[in-house]
C-alpha positions in Angstrom: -27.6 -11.2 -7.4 -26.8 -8.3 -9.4 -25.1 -6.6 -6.5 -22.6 -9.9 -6.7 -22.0 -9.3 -10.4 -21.5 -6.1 -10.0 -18.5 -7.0 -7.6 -17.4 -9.7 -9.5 -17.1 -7.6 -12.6 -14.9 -4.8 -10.4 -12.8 -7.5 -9.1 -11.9 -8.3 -12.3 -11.2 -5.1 -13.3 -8.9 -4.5 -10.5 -6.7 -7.3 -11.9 -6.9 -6.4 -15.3 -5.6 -2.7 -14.4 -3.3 -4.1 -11.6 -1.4 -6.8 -14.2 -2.1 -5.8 -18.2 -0.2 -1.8 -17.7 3.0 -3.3 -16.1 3.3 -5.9 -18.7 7.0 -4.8 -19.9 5.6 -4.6 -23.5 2.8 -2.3 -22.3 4.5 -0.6 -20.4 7.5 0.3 -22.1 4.9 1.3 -24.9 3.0 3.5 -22.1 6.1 4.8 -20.5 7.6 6.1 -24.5 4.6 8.2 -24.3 3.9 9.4 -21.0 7.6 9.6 -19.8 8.3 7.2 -16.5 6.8 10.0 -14.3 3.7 10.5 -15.8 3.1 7.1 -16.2 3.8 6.6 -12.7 1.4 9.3 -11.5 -1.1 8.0 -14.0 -0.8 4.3 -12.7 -1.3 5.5 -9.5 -4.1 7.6 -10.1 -6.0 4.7 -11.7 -4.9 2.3 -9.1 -7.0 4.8 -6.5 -10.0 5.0 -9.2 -10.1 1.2 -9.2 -9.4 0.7 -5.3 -12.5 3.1 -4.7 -14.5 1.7 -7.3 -14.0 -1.7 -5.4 -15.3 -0.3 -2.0 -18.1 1.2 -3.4 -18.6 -2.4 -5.0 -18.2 -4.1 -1.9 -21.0 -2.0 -0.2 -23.4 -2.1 -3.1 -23.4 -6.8 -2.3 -25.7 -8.3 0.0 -24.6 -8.4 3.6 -23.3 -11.5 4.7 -22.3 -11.4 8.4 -19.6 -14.1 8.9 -18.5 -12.5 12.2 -19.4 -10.0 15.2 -17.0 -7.4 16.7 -14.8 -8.6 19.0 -13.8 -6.7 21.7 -10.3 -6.6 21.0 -11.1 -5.3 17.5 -11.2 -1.6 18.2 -7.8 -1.1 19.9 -5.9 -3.1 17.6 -7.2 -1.1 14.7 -6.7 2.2 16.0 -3.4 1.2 17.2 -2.5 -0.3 13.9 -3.7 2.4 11.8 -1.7 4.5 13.5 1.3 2.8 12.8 -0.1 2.4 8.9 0.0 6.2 8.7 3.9 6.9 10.7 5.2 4.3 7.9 3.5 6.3 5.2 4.4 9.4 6.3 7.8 8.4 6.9 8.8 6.6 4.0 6.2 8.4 1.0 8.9 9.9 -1.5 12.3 8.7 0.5 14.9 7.6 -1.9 14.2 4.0 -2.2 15.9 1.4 -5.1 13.9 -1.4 -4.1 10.0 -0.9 -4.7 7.4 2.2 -6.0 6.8 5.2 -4.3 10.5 6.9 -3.3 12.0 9.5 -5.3 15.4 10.5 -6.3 16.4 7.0 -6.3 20.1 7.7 -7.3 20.6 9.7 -4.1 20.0 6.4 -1.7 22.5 6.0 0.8 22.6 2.3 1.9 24.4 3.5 4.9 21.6 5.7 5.8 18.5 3.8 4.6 16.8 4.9 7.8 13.1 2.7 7.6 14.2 1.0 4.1 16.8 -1.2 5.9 13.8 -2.4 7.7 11.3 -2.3 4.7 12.1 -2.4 1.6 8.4 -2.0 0.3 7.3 0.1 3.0 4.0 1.6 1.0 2.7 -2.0 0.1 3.9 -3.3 3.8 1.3 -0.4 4.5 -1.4 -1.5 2.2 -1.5 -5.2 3.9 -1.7 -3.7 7.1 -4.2 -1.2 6.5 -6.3 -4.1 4.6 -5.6 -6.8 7.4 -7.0 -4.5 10.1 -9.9 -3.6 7.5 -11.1 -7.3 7.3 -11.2 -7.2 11.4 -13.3 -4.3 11.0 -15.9 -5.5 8.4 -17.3 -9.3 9.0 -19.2 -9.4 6.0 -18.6 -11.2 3.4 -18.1 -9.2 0.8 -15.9 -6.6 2.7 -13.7 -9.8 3.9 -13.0 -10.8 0.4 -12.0 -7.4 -0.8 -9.8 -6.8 2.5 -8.4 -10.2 2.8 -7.5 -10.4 -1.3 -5.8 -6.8 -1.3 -4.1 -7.8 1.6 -2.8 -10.9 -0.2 -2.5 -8.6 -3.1 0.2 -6.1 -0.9 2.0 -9.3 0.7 2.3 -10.9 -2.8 3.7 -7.9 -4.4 6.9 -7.5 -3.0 8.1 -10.6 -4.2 7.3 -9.5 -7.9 8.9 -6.5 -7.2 12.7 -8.2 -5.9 12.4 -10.4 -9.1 11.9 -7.2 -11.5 14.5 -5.4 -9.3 16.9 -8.4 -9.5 16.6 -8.2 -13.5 16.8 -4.4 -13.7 19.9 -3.9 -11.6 21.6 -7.1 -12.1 21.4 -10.7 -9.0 24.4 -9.4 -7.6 24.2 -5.7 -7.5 20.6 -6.4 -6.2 21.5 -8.9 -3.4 25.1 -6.5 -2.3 22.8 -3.3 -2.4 20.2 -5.4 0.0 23.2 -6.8 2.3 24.6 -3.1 2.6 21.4 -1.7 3.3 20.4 -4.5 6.0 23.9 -4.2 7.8 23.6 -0.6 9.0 20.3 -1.3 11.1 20.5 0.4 14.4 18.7 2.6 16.4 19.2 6.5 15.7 17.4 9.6 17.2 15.0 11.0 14.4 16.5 13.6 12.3 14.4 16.6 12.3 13.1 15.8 9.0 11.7 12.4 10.0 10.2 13.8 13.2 8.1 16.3 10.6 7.1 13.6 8.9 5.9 11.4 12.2 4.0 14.5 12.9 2.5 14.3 9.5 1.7 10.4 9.9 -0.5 11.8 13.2 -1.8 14.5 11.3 -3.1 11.9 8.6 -4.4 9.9 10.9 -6.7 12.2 12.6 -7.8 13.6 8.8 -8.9 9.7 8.4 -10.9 9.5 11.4 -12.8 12.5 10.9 -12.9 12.3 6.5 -13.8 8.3 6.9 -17.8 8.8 7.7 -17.9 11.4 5.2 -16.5 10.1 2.4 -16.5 6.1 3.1 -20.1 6.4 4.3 -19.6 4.8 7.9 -18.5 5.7 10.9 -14.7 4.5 12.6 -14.7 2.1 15.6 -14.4 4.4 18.6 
């Protein structure tokens, strides 16, 4: 039972840290202090405390097997972790006007948005992914309710994102930026910059296979 509470209580945590900072009153109180960058780095950094804090959580509740592995399970999460790490990689610190994560957001070119006319909130479209395939993965219960309410979590959040966006820039500046950007979709050979960072995404990815037993405590699906 205490393992449950124990859960419970980080779970609750996770929203408190996740909802109470970004508050505008809180945050405009945190930002005065820290400056917008160091409250952004600090934000993040407790973001990753929490998010391992919840995992260790998660393994500390009593196993509840809902389901086995399928046998479809194991390609579709390699596969798809794969394509979780090329986004990062490719869109981590991009100039991006619409969500967290870019940098130099006054340098975006809506005419070459490269993967932001495709997503505008590519590090939380990578958060759902990476937590969808992580429910697949685990079948207990208490792994499927972190997984599955993250994942809801990263699929929720860009839509608080638009309507904070929408009130920072302005409805119609907002909406013309996101028409602009959307227009100019079409394929284009990789710059040599973006095929660095797709090398990168791989390069992640195999540091995640091989740092996941040692640091998560359990071995990937192979």
């Amino acid at each position: 039972m205490s393992g449950w509470l124990t859960f419970a209580g980080v779970f609750v945590l996770f929203f408190a840290t996740h909802s109470i900072p970004v508050r505008p009153p809180v945050k405009k109180h945190l930002v005065k202090h820290l400056g917008a960058k160091g409250f952004t780095r600090a934000y993040s950094a407790l973001s990753l405390l929490i998010l391992a804090l919840l995992i260790w959580a998660a393994q500390q509740a009593p196993f509840v097997l809902l389901w086995a592995e399928a046998p479809w399970h194991r390609p579709v999460i390699w596969l798809g972790m794969l394509v979780a790490c090329l986004i990062l990689t490719v869109s981590i610190g991009q100039p991006n006007p619409f969500s967290f994560g870019g940098r130099n957001n006054d340098a975006f070119n809506p005419l070459d948005a490269g993967i932001i006319g495709y997503l505008r909130h590519p590090l939380l479209n990578v958060l759902a992914l990476w937590a969808l395939l992580h429910v697949f993965a685990n079948g207990d219960l208490a792994h499927v309710l972190l997984f599955a309410t993250l994942a809801l979590f990263a699929l929720a959040g860009p839509r608080v994102i638009d309507a904070r966006k929408k009130r920072d820039l302005g409805a119609d500046a907002w909406l013309a930026l996101v028409s602009e950007t959307r227009s100019q979709r079409r394929f284009q050979v990789p710059s040599r910059g973006t095929m660095l960072r797709l090398c990168a995404g791989v390069i992640v990815y195999v540091v995640l296979v091989y740092l996941h037993p040692i640091v998560i405590g359990a071995p990937v699906l192979l």
